[in-house]
PDB file of N, CA, C and O in Angstrom, chain B, residues numbered from 101:
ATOM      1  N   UNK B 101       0.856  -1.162   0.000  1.00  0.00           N
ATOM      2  CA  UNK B 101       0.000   0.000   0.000  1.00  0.00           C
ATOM      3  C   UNK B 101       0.907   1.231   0.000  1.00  0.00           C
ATOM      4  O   UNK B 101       1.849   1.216   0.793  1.00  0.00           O
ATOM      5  N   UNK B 102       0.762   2.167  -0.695  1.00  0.00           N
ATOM      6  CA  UNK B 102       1.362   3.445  -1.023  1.00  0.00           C
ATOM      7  C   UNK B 102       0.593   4.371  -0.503  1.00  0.00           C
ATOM      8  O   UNK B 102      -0.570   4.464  -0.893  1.00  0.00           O
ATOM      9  N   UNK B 103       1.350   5.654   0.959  1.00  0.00           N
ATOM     10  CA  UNK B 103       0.490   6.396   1.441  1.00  0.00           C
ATOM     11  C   UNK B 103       1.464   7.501   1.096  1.00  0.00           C
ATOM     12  O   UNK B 103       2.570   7.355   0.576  1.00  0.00           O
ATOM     13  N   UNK B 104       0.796   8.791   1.518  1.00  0.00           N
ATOM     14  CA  UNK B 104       1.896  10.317   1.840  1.00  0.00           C
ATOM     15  C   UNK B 104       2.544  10.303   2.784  1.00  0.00           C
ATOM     16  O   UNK B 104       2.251   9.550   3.712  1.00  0.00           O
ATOM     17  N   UNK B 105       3.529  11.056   2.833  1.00  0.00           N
ATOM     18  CA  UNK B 105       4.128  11.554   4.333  1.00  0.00           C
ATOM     19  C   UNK B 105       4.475  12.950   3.527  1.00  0.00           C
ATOM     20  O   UNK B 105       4.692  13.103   2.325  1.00  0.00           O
ATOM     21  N   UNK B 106       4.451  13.977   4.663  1.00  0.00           N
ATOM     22  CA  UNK B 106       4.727  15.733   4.620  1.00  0.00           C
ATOM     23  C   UNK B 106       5.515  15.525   5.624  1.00  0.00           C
ATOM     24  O   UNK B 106       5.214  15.140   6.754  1.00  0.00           O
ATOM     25  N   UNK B 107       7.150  15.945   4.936  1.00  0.00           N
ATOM     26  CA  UNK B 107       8.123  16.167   6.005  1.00  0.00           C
ATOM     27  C   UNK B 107       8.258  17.547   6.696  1.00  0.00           C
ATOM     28  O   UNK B 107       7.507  18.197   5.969  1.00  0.00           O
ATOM     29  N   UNK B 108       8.525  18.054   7.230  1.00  0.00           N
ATOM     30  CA  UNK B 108       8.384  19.505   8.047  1.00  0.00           C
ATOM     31  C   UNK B 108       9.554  19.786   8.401  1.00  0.00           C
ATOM     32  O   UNK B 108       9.574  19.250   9.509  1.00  0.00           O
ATOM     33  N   UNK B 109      10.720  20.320   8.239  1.00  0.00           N
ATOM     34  CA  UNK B 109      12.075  21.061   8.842  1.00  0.00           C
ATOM     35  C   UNK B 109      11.965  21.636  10.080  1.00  0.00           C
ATOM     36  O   UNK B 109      11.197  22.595  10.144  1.00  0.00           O
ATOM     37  N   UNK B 110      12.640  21.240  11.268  1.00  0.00           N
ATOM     38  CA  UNK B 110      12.204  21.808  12.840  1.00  0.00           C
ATOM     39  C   UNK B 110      13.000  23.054  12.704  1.00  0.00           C
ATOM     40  O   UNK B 110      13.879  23.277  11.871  1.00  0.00           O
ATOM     41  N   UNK B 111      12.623  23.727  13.518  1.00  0.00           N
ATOM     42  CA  UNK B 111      13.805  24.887  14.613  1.00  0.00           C
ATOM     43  C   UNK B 111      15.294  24.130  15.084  1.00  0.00           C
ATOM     44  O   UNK B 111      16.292  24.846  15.161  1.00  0.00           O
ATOM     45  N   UNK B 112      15.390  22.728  15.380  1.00  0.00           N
ATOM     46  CA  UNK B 112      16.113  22.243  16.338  1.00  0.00           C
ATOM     47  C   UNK B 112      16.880  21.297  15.524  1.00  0.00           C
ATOM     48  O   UNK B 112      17.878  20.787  16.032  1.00  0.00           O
ATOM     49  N   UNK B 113      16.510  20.968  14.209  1.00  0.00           N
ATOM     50  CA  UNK B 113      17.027  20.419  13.874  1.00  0.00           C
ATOM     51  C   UNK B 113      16.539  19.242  13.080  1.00  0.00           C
ATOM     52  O   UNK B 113      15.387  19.674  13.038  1.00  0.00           O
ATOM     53  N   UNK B 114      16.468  18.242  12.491  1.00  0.00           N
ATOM     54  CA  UNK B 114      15.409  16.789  11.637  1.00  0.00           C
ATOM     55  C   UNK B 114      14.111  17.368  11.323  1.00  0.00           C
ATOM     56  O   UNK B 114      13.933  18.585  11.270  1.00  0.00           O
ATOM     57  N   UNK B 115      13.132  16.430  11.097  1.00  0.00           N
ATOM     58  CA  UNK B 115      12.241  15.883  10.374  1.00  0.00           C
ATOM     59  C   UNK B 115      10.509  16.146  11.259  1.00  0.00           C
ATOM     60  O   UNK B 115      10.319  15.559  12.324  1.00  0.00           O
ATOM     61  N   UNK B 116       9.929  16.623  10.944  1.00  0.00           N
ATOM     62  CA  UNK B 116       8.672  16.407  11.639  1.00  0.00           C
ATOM     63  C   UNK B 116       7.309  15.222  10.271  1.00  0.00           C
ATOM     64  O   UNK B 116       6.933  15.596   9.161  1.00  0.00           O
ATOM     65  N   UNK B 117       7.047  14.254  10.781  1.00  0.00           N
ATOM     66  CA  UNK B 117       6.994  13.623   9.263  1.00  0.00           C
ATOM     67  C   UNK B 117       5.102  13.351   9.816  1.00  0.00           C
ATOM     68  O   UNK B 117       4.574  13.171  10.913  1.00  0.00           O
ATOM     69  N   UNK B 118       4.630  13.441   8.535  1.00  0.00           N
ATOM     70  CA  UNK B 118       3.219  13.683   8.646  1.00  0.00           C
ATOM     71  C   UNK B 118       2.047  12.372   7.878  1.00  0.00           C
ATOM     72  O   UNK B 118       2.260  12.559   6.680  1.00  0.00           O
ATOM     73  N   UNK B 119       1.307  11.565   7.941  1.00  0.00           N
ATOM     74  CA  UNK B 119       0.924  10.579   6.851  1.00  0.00           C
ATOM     75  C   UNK B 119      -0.314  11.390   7.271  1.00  0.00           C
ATOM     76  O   UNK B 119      -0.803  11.611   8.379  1.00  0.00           O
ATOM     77  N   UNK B 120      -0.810  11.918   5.497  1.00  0.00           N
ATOM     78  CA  UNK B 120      -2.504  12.422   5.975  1.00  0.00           C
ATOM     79  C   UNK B 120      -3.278  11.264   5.952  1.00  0.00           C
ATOM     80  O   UNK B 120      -3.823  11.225   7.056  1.00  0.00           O
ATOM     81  N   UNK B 121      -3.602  10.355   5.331  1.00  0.00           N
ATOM     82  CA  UNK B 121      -4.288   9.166   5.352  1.00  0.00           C
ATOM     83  C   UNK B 121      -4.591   8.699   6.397  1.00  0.00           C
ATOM     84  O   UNK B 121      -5.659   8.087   6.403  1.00  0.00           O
ATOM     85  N   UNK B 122      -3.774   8.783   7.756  1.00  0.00           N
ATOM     86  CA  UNK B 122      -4.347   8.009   8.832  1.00  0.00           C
ATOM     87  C   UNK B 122      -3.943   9.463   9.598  1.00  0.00           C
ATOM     88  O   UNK B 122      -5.037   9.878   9.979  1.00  0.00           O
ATOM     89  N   UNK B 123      -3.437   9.946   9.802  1.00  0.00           N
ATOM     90  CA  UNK B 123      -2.723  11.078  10.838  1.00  0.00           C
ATOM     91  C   UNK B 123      -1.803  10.942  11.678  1.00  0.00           C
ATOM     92  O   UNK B 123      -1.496  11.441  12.760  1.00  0.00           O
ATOM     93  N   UNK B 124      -1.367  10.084  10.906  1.00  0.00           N
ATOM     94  CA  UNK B 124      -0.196   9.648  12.146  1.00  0.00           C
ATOM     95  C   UNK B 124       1.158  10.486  11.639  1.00  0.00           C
ATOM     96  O   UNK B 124       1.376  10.667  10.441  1.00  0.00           O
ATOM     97  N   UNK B 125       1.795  10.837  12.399  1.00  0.00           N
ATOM     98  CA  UNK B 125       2.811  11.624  13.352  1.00  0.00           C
ATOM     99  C   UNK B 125       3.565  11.477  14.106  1.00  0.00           C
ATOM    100  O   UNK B 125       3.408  11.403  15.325  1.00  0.00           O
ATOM    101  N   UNK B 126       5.031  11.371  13.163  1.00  0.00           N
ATOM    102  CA  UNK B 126       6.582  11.567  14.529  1.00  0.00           C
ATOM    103  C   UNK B 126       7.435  12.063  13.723  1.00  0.00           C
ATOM    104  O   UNK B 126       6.989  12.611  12.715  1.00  0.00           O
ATOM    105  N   UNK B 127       9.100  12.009  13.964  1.00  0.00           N
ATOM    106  CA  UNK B 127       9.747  12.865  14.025  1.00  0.00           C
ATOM    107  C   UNK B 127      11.064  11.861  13.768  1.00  0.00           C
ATOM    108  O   UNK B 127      11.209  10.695  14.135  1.00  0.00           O
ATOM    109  N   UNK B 128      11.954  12.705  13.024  1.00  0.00           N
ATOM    110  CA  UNK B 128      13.575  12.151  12.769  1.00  0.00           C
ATOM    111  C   UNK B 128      14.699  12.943  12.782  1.00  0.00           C
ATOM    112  O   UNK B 128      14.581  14.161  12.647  1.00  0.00           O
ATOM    113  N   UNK B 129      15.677  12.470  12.913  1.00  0.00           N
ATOM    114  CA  UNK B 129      16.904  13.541  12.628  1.00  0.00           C
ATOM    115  C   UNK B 129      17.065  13.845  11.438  1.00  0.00           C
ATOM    116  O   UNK B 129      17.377  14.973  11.056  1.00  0.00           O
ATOM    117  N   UNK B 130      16.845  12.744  10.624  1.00  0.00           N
ATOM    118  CA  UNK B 130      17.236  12.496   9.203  1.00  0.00           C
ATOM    119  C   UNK B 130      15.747  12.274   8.427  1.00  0.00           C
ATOM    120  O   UNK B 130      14.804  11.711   8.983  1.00  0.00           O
ATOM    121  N   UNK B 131      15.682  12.951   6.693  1.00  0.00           N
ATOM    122  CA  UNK B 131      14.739  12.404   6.573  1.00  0.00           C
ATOM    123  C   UNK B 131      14.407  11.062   6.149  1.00  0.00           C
ATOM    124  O   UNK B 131      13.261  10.670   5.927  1.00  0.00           O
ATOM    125  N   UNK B 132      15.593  10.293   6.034  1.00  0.00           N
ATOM    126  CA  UNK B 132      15.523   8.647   6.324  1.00  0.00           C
ATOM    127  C   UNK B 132      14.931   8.153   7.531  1.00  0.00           C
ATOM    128  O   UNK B 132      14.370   7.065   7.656  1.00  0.00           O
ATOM    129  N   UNK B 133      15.119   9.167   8.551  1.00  0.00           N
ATOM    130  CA  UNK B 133      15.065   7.604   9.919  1.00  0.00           C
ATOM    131  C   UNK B 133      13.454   8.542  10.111  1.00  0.00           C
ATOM    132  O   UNK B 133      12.640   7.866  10.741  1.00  0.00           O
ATOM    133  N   UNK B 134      12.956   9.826   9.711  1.00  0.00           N
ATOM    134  CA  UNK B 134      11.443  10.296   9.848  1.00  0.00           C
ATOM    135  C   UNK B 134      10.482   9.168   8.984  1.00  0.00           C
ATOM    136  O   UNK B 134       9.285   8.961   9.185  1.00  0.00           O
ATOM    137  N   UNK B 135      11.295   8.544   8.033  1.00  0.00           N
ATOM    138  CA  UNK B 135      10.298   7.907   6.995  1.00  0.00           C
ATOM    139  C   UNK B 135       9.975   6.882   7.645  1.00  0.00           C
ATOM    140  O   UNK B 135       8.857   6.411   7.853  1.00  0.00           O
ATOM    141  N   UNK B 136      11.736   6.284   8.208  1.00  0.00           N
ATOM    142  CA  UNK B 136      11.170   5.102   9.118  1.00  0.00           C
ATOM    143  C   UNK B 136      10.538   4.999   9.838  1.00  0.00           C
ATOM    144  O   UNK B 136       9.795   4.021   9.909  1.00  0.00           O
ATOM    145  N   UNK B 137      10.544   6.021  10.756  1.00  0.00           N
ATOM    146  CA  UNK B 137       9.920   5.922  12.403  1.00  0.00           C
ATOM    147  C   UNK B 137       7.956   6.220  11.693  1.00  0.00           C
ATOM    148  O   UNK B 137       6.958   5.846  12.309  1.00  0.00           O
ATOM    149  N   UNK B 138       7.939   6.844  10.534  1.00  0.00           N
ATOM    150  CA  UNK B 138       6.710   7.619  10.095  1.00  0.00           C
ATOM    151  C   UNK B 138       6.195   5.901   9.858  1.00  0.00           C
ATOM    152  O   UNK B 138       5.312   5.452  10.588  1.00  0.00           O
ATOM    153  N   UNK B 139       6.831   5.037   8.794  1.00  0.00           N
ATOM    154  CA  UNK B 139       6.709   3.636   8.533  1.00  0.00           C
ATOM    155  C   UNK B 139       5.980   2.572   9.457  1.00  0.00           C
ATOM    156  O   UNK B 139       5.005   1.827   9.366  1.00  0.00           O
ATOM    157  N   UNK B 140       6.894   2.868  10.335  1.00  0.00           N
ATOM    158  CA  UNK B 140       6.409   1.951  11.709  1.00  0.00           C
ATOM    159  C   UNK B 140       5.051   2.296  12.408  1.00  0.00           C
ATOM    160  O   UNK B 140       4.224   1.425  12.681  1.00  0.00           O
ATOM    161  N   UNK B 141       4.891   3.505  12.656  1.00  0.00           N
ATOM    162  CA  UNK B 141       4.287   4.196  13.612  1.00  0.00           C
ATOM    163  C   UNK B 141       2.819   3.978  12.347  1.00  0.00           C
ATOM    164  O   UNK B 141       1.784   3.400  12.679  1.00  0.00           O
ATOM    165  N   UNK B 142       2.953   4.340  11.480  1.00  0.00           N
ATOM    166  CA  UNK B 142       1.562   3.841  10.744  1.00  0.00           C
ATOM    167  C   UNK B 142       0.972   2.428  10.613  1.00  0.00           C
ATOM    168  O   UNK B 142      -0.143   1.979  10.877  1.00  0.00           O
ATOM    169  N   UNK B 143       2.286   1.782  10.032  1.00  0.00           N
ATOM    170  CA  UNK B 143       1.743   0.183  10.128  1.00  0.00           C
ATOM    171  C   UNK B 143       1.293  -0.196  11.639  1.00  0.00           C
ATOM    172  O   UNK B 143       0.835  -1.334  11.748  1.00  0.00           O
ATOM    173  N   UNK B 144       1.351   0.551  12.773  1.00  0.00           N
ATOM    174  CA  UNK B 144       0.752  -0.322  14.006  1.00  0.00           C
ATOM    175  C   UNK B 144      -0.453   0.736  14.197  1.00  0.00           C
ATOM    176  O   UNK B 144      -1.360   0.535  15.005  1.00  0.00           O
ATOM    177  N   UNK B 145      -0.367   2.034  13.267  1.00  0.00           N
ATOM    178  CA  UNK B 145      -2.001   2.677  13.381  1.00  0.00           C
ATOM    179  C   UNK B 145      -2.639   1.505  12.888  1.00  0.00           C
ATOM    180  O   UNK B 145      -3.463   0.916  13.588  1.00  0.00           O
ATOM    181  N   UNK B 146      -2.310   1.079  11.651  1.00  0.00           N
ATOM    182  CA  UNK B 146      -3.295   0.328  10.620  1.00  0.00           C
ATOM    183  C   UNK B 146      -3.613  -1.215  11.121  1.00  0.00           C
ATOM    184  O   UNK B 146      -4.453  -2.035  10.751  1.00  0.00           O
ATOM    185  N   UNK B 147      -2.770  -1.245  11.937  1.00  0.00           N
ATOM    186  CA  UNK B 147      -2.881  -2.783  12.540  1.00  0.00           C
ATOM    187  C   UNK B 147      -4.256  -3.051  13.412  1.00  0.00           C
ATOM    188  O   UNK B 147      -4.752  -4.173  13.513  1.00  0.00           O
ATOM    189  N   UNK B 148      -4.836  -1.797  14.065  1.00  0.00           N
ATOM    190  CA  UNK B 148      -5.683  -1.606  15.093  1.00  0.00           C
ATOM    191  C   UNK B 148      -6.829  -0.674  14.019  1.00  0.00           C
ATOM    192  O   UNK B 148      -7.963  -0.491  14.462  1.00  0.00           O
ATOM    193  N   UNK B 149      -6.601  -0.319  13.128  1.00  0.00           N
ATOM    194  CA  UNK B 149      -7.578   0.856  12.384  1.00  0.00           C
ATOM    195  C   UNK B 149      -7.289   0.835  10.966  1.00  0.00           C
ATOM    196  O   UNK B 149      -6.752   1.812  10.445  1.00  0.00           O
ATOM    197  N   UNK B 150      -7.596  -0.191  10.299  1.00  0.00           N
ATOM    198  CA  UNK B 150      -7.815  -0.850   9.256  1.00  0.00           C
ATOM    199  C   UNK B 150      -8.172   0.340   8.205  1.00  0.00           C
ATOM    200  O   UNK B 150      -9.208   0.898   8.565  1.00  0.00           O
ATOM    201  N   UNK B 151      -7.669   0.855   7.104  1.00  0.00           N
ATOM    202  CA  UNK B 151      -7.614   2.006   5.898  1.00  0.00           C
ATOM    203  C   UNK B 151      -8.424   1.717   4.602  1.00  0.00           C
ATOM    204  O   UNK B 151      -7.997   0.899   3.787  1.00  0.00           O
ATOM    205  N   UNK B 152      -9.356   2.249   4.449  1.00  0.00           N
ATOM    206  CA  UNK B 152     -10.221   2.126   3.124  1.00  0.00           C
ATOM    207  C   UNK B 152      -9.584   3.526   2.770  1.00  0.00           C
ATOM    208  O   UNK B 152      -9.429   4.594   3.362  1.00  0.00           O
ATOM    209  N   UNK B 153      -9.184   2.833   1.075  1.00  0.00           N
ATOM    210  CA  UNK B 153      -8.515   4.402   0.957  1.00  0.00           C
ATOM    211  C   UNK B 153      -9.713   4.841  -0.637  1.00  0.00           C
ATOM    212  O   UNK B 153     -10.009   4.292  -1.698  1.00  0.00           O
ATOM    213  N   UNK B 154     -10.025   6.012   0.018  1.00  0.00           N
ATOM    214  CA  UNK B 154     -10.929   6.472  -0.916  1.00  0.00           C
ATOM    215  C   UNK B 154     -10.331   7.500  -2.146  1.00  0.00           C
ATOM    216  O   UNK B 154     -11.024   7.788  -3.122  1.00  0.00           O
ATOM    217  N   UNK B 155      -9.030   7.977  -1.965  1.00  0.00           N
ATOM    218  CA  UNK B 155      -8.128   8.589  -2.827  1.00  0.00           C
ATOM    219  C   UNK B 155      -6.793   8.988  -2.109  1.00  0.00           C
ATOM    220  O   UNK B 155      -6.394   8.850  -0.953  1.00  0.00           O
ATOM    221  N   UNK B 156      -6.172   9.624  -3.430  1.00  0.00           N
ATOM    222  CA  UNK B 156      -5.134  10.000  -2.900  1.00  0.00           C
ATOM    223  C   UNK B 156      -5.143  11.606  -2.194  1.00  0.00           C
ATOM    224  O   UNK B 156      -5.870  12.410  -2.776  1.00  0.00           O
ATOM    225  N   UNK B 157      -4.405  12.092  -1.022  1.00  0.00           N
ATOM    226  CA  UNK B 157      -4.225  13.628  -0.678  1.00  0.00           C
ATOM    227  C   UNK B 157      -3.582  14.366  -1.835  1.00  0.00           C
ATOM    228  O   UNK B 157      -2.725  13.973  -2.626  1.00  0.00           O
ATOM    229  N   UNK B 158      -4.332  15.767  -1.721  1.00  0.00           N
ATOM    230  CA  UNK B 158      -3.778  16.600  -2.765  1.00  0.00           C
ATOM    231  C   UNK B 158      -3.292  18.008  -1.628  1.00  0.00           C
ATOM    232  O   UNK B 158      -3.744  18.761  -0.766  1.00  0.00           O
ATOM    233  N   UNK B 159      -2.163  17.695  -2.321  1.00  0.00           N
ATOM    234  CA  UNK B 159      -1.030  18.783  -1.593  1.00  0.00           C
ATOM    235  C   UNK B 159      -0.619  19.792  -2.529  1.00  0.00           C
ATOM    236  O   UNK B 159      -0.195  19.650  -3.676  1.00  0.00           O
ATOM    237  N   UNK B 160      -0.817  20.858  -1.840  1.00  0.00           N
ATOM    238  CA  UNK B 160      -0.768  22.437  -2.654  1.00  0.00           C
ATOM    239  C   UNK B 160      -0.559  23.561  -1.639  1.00  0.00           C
ATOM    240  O   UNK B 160      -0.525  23.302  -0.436  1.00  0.00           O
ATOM    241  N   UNK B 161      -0.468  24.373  -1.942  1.00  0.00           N
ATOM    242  CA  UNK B 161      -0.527  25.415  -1.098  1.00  0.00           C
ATOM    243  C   UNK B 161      -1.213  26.582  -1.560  1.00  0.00           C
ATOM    244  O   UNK B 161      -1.913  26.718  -2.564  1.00  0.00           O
ATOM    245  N   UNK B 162      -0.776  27.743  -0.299  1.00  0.00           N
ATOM    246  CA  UNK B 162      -1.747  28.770  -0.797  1.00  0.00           C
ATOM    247  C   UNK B 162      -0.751  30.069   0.373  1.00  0.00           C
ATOM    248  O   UNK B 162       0.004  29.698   1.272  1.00  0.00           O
ATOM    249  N   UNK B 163      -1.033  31.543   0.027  1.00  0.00           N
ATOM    250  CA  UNK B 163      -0.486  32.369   0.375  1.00  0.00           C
ATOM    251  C   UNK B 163      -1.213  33.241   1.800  1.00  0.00           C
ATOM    252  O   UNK B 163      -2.415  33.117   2.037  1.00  0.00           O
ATOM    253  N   UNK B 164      -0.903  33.537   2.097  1.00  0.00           N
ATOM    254  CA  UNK B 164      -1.565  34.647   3.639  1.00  0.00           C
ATOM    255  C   UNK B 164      -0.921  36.009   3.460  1.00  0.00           C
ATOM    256  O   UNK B 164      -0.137  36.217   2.534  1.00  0.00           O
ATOM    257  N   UNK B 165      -1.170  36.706   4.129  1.00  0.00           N
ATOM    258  CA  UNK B 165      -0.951  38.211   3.989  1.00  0.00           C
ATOM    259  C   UNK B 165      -0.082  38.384   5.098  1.00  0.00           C
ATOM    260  O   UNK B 165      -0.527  37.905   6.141  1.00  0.00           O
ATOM    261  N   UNK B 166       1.241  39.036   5.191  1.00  0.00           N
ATOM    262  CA  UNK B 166       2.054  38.876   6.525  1.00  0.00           C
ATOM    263  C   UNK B 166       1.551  39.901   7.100  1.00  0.00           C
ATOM    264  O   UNK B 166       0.888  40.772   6.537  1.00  0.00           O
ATOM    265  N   UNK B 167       1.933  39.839   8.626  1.00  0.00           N
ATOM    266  CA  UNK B 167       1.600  40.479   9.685  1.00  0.00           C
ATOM    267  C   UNK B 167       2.216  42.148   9.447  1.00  0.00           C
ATOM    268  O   UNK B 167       3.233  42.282   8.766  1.00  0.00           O
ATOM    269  N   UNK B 168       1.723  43.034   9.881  1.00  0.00           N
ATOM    270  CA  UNK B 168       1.987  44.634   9.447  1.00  0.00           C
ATOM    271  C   UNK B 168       3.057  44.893  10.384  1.00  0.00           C
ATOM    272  O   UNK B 168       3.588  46.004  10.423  1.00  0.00           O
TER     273      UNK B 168
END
């Protein structure tokens, strides 16, 4: 099964790693060991909360107006 992950760059340093499909959420130094730890940490969401996947996430963005 093929899901997303959104990696995130900290303040401190690694990986903040994101799967929208289930919501699961952790963190790496590297963005190798975020994929892993992101890897793991989903397959034992899905182990307990079984995924009907109705499509894929669409990732885009969009702009805000900065602060004055």
């Amino acid at each position: 099964m093929e899901l997303s992950a959104v990696l995130t760059p900290t303040l401190e340093g690694g990986y903040i790693a994101f799967n929208p499909e289930t919501g699961t959420t952790t963190q790496g130094e590297t963005v190798e060991e975020a994929l892993i730890n992101l890897r793991e940490a989903t397959e034992l969401y899905l182990e307990e909360f079984p995924l009907t996947i109705v499509g894929r996430p669409l990732l885009t963005s969009f702009q805000v107006s900065e602060p004055a």
